[in-house]
C-alpha positions as CSV (number, residue, x, y, z in Angstrom):
1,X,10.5,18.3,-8.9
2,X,7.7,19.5,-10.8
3,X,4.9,21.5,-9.8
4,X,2.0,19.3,-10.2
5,X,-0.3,22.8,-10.9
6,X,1.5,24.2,-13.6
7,X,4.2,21.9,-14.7
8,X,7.1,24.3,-13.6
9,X,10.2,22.5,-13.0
10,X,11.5,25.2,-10.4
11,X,10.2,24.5,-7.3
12,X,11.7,25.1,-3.6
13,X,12.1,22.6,-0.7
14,X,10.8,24.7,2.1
15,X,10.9,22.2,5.1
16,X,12.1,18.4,5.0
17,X,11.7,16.2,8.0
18,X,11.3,11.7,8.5
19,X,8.1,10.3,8.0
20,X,6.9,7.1,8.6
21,X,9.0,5.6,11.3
22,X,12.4,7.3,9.5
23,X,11.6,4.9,6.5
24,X,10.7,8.4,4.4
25,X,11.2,11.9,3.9
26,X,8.1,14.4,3.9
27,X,9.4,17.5,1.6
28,X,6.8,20.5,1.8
29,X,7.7,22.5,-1.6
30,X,6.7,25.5,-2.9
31,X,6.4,27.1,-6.2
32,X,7.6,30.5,-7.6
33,X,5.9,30.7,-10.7
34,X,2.0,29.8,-9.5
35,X,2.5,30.6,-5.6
36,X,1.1,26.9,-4.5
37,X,2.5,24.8,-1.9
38,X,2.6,20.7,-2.4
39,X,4.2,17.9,-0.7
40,X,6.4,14.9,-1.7
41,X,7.9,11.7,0.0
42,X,11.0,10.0,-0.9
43,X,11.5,6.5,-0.3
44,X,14.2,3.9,-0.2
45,X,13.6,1.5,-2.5
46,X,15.6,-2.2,-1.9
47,X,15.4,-3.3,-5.5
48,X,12.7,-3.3,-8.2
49,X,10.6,-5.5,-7.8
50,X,8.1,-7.6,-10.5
51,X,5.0,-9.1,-10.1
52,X,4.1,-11.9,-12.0
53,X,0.3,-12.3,-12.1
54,X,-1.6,-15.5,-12.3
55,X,-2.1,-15.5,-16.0
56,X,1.3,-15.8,-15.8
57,X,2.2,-12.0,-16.9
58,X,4.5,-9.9,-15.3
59,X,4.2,-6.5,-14.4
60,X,6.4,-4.1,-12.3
61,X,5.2,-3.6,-8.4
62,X,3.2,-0.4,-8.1
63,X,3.0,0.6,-4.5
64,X,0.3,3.2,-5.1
65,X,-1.9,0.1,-6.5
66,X,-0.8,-1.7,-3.0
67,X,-1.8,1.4,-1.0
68,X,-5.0,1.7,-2.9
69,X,-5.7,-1.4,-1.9
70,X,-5.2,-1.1,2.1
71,X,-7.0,1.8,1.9
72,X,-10.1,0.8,0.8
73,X,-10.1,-2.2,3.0
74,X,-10.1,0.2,6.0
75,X,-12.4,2.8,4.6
76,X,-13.9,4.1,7.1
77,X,-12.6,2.0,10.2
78,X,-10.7,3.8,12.9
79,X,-7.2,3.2,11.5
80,X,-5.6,7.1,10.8
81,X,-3.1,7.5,7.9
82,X,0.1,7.4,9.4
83,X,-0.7,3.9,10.4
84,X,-2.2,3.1,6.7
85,X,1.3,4.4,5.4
86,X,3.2,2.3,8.0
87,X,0.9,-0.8,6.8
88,X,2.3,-0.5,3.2
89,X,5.7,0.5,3.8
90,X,6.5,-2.5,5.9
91,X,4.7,-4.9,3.6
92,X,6.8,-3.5,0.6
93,X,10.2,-3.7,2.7
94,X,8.9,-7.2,3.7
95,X,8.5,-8.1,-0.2
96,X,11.6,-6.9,-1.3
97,X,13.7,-8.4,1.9
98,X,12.2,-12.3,0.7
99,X,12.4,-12.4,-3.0
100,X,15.0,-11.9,-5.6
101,X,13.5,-9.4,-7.5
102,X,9.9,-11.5,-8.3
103,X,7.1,-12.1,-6.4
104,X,3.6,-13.4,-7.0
105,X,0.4,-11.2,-6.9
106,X,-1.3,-14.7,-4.9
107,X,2.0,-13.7,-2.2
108,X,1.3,-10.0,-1.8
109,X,-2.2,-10.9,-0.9
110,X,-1.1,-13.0,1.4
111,X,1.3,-10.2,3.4
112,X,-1.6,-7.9,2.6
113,X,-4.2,-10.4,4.3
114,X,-1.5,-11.1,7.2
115,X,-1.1,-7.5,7.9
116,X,-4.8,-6.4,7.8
117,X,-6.2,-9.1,10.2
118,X,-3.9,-8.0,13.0
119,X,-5.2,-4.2,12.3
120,X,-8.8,-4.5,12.0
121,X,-11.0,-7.4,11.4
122,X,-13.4,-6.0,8.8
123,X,-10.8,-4.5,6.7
124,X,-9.8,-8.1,6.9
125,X,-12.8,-9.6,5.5
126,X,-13.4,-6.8,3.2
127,X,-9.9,-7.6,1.6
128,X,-10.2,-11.7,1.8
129,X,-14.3,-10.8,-0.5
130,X,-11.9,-9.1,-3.3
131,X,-8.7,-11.4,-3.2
132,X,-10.4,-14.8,-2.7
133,X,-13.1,-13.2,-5.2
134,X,-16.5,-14.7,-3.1
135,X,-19.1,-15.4,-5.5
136,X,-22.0,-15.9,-3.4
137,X,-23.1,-15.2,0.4
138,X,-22.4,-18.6,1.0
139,X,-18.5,-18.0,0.4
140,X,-18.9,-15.5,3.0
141,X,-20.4,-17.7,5.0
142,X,-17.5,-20.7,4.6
143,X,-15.0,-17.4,5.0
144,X,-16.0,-16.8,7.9
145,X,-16.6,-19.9,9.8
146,X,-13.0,-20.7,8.8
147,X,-12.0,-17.2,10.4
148,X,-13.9,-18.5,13.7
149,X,-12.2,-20.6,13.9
150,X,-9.3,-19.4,13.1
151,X,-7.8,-21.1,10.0
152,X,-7.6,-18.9,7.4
């Protein structure tokens, strides 16, 4: 692994132990040459997965861009990062358990949607403003009367 301070390709594994429910594995590593200490995950990964987009282009899946996404939907709500991680991790094994090896960016939003409502409301809504792209307060509005409701 290379040391993401000066680009040394010597680095030491220094202490390894399961992260997020067993699904990963948290390596603390350590550098000779510049003396910093970083960390890295390692991940199974079911198959590779592509994403074809609604202008019909397809792109591989990028879990940091799905993890960006979760995260900022619960910016500052009372959800702590092992759960955020847990979030993404079982909506990528969920993704790559249904499809083949293609999915649609209108079905990830859909798991991402599913998954945020039962964690925290407001990440919810602040997801569904983005992915159903609201134009106007009144698509708020029509949001969440449906949510009252419970439709959506």
């Amino acid at each position: 692994m290379r040391c993401p301070f000066c680009g040394s390709e010597d680095t030491q594994v220094k202490d390894s132990r399961p992260a997020e429910d067993g699904a990963a594995i948290r390596r603390r590593r350590f550098c000779p040459a510049c003396g910093n200490r970083f960390t890295t995950f390692e991940r199974v990964v079911l198959r590779d997965l592509v994403v074809v987009k609604t202008d019909g282009r397809r792109v591989p899946f990028d879990r940091d861009k799905l993890s960006r996404s979760v995260r900022v939907a619960l910016r500052k709500r009372p959800v702590d990062e092992e759960r955020i991680e847990r979030i993404v991790s079982g909506i990528q094994r969920r993704l790559e358990m249904e499809s083949d090896t293609e999915t649609t960016s209108r079905r990830i939003g859909e798991i991402v949607m599913a998954a945020l409502r039962e964690v925290d409301e407001v990440a919810y809504v602040r997801f569904a403003s983005v992915y159903k792209n609201f134009g106007a307060a009144t698509d708020f509005q029509a949001f969440l009367g449906e949510f009252e409701d419970g439709q959506p």
